[in-house]
Structures are given as C-alpha cells and as structure tokens.
C-alpha positions, 0 to 999 in steps of 0.5 A: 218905055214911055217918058213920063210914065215911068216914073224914075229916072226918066221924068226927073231926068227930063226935068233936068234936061228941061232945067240945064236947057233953060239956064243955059242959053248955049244947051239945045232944049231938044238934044238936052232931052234926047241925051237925058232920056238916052241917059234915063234908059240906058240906067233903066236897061243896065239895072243900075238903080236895081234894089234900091228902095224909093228913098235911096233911088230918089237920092240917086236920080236926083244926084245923077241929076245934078251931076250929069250937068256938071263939067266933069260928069265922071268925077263929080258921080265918083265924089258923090259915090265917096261921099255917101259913105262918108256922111250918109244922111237919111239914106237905107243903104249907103253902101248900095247907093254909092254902087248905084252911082258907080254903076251908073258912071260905068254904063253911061261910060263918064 
C-alpha cells in the first residue's frame, strides 16, 4: 500500500513522524518515517481500526499519534484506552475505540 494514498493511519502517521523529526532535533527524519509508516501498516494488516466509523477512526489515529511519540508509548495508548470510557466525548463507540487502542498496543507490542 502506497503511503499517502491510503488514507488512515498512514498519511496522519507520517505526518506525525514528519512533526516528532522536526521538533526533535536528536530524531532522524527518515527513521522517524520508516518506523511510523512500519506502524501504519502493521495496524493496517492487523485489522485494528477495523469497524470503526470515520469519526471514531480519526479519534484513534490521531491518539496513536500523539502517543506513539510519548516516553511511554504503552502507557500512554493503556491511559488513552481508559479514559474514552470515562469521558467519551463525541465518539460513536467508546467501547470500540478503547479496544481499537488496545489492539493497536498489543500488535505494535508497547
């Protein structure tokens, strides 16, 4: 699968590469791309945002985003997953996205 023609994760995922290179000055801007677009696909063949309406599926790529770049990758994707059930805001499926999260953790093994 072509990146940028896929659409979610990948292009938001190698937007956040692209982002985590350039306010990092110690982050190599073409490893940053590699292991997000490794990410990307990894997700994409694992079926882990399967099922999931646009709304909710922009909510999780756009958390995964932020937390793949955190120092605790794992934990940070686990407290996300937590806290949708909790205060769910304007997602579809709360249930389904904390398990999309979840999922996502357990395939890219955080």
């Amino acid at each position: 699968m072509q990146p940028g023609t896929a659409g979610p994760p990948f292009d938001e995922f190698l937007a956040a590469a692209d982002e985590a290179a350039r306010t990092r000055p110690e982050v190599d801007p073409e490893l940053a791309r590699e292991v997000f677009l490794e990410a990307a696909t990894l997700l994409h063949d694992g079926l882990a945002l399967d099922g999931l309406d646009d709304r909710d599926l922009r909510a999780v790529v756009a958390g995964l985003c932020v937390d793949l770049v955190a120092e605790d990758p794992g934990a940070a994707v686990r407290a996300r997953s937590r806290t949708v059930l909790e205060e769910p805001g304007d997602l579809d499926d709360p249930a389904g996205v904390s398990a999309a999260y979840l999922v996502s953790a357990s395939i890219l093994q955080l």
